[in-house]
C-alpha positions in Angstrom: 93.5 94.9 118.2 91.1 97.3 118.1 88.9 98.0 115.0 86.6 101.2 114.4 83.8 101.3 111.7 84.6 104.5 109.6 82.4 103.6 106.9 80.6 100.6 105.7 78.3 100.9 103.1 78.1 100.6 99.5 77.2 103.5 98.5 77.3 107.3 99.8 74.1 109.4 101.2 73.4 111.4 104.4 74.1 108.7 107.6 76.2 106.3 104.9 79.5 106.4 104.2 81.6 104.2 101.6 84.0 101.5 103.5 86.7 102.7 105.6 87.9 100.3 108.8 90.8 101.9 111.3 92.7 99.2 113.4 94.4 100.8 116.1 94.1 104.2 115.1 97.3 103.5 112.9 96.2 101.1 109.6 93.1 102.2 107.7 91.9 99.3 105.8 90.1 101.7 102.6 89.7 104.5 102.4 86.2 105.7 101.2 85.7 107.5 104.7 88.8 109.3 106.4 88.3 112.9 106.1 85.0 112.5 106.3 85.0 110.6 109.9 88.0 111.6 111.5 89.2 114.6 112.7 92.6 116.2 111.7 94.3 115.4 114.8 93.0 111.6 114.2 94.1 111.7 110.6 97.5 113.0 111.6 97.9 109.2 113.5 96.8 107.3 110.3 100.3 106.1 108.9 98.9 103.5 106.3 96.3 102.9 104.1 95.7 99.0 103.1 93.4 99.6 99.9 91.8 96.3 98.4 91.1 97.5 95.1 90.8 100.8 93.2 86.9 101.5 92.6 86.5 104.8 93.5 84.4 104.0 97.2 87.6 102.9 98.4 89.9 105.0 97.5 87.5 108.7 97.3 89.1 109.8 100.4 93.1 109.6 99.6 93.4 112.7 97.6 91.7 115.1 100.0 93.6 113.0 103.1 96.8 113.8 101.6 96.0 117.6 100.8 94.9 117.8 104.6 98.4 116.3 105.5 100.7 118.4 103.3 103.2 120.3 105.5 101.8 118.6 108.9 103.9 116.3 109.6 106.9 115.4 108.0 106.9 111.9 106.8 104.9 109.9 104.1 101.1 108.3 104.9 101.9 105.2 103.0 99.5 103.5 100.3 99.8 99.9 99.9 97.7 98.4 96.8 98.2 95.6 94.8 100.2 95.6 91.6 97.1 97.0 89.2 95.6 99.1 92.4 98.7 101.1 92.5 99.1 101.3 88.7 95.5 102.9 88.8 96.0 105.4 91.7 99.4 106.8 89.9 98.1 106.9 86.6 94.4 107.3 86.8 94.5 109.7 90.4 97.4 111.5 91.2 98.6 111.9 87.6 98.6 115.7 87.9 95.3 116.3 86.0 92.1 114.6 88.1 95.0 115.3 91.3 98.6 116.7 92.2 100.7 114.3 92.2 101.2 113.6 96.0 104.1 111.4 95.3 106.6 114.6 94.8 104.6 116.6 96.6 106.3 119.1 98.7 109.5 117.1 96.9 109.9 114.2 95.2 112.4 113.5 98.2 110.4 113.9 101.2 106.6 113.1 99.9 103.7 113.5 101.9 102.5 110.5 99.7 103.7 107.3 99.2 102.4 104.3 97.2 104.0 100.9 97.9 102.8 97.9 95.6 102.6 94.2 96.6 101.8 91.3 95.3 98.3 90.0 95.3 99.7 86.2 96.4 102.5 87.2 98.9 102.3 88.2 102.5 103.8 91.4 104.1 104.1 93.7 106.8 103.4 96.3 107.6 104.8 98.0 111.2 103.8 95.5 113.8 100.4 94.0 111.9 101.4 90.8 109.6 99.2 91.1 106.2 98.1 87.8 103.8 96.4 89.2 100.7 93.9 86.8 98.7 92.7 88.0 94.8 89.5 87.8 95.1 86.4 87.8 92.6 85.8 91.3 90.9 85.9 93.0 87.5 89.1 94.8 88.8 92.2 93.0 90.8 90.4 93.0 93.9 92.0 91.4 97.5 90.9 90.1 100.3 92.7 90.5 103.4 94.0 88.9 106.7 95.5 91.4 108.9 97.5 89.5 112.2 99.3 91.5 115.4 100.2 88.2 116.5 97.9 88.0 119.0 94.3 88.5 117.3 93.6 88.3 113.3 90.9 89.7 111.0 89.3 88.8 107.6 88.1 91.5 105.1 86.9 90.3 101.9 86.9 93.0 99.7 84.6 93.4 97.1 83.9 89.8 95.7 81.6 87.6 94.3 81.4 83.7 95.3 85.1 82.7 95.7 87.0 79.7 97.3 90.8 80.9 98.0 89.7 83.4 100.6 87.7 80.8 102.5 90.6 78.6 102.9 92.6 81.4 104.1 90.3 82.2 106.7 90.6 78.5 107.8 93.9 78.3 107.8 94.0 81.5 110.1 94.7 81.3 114.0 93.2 83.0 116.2 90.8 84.6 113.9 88.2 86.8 115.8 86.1 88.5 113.2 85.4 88.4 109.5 84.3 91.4 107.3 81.9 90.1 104.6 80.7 92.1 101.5 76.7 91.8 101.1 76.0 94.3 98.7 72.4 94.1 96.7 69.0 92.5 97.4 68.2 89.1 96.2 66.3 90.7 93.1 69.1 91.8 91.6 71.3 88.7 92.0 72.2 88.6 87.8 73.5 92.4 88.9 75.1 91.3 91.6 76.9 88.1 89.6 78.4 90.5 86.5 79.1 93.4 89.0 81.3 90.9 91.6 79.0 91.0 94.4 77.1 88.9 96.8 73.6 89.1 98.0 72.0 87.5 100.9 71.5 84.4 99.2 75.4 83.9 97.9 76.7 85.4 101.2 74.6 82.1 103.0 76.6 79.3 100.5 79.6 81.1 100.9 79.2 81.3 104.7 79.0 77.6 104.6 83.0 77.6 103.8 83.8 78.8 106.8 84.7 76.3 109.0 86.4 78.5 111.8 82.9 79.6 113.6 84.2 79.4 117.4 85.1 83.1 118.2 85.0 84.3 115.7 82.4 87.3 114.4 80.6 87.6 111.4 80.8 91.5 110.3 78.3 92.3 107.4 79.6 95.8 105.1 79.0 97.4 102.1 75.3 97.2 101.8 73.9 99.6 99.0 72.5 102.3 100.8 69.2 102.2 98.7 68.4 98.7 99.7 69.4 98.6 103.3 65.9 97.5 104.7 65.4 95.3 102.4 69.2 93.6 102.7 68.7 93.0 106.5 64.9 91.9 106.3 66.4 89.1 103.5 69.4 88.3 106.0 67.4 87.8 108.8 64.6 85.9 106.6 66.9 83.4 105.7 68.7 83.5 109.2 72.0 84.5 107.6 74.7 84.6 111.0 75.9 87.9 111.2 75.6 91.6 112.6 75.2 94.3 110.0 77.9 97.3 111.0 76.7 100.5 111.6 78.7 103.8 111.6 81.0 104.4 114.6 80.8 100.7 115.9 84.1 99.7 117.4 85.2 96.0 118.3 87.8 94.9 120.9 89.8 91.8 119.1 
């Protein structure tokens, strides 16, 4: 499994770009940096989109992906979002007054768009890759994620505060080689962090402590608000947090 780092921040200015992962050229987990990393012929290979919730840095990039695609190829870039996610993207997005409607677009028969709902609690696939939501802890229905090829699994968080199912997940998890974390604001601005469903260096270290399945497996750090990045990785390294911060463009062999 290979995994590219499209975007990982939480937040957008010059040399930061809101959280967008590509595994294998094919799945895009997010979405808040495909047009804006990849080139068309790149995006042409993108078949799905795994969003974890519908806040507006993850999902920024679907309407002008879609435009892009329109009457390039000849099949559907499929959305998957949980049950709420997808309610919001129909309604809220391509509802044919902030977007076209994607969904009927050039037909309602052969869409260039497609959004497929599940079920925050139930596992799915998707092609070859083997996906185990978890809700996690966010104003809005917000999943982690465990994405399997059968031979290597990864862990995405999501956007979340301190939470307990998606540890046990990542437990439970074979063959788990790395682990996407949120880390989002300073330690200053923890009571923002608490009401806004975020963690900060101090929360990511207690919830670090749930994980039991260390051996192999890397610790991935994201989302970080661009106007606090030097001070986010002086407090992680300050209280020895384990972890590697992503940067743009970094790629992992899992």
């Amino acid at each position: 499994m290979k995994l590219r780092v499209l975007g990982c921040h939480g937040g957008e200015l010059p040399k930061h770009r809101t959280t967008c992962f590509l595994i294998d050229g094919v799945l895009a987990l997010d979405a808040g940096a495909l047009t804006s990393a990849l080139s068309l012929k790149e995006l042409l290979k993108v078949e799905n989109i795994l969003v974890s919730h519908s806040h507006l840095d993850h999902v920024k990039d679907l309407p002008l992906l879609v435009d892009l695609l329109v009457g390039r190829r000849d099949h559907p870039v499929v959305v998957h979002a949980s049950t709420a996610c997808a309610r919001t993207l129909r309604e809220s997005l391509f509802n044919n007054e902030l977007w076209p409607d994607f969904t009927r677009i050039p037909t309602r028969a052969n869409p260039i768009l497609r959004i497929q709902a599940f079920e925050p609690t139930e596992p799915f696939s998707i092609g070859r890759y083997r996906v185990t939501p978890v809700p996690v802890s966010h104003p809005v229905e917000s999943c982690g994620f465990v994405v399997s090829d059968g031979k290597a699994s990864v862990g995405m968080s999501g956007d979340t505060g301190p939470t307990e199912q998606l540890w046990a997940t990542f437990n439970a998890t074979r063959n788990l080689k790395a682990v996407l974390l949120e880390t989002s604001f300073p330690n200053m601005l923890q009571g923002l962090a608490d009401i806004s469903g975020h963690l900060t260096p101090n929360t990511l270290k207690v919830e670090l402590g749930k994980l039991r399945r260390r051996k192999g497996c890397e610790v991935l750090l994201y989302h970080l608000k661009p106007a606090f990045v030097a001070q986010l990785k002086h407090e992680l390294c300050e209280l020895q947090v384990p972890g590697r911060v992503l940067e743009l463009g970094d790629e992992f062999d899992l």
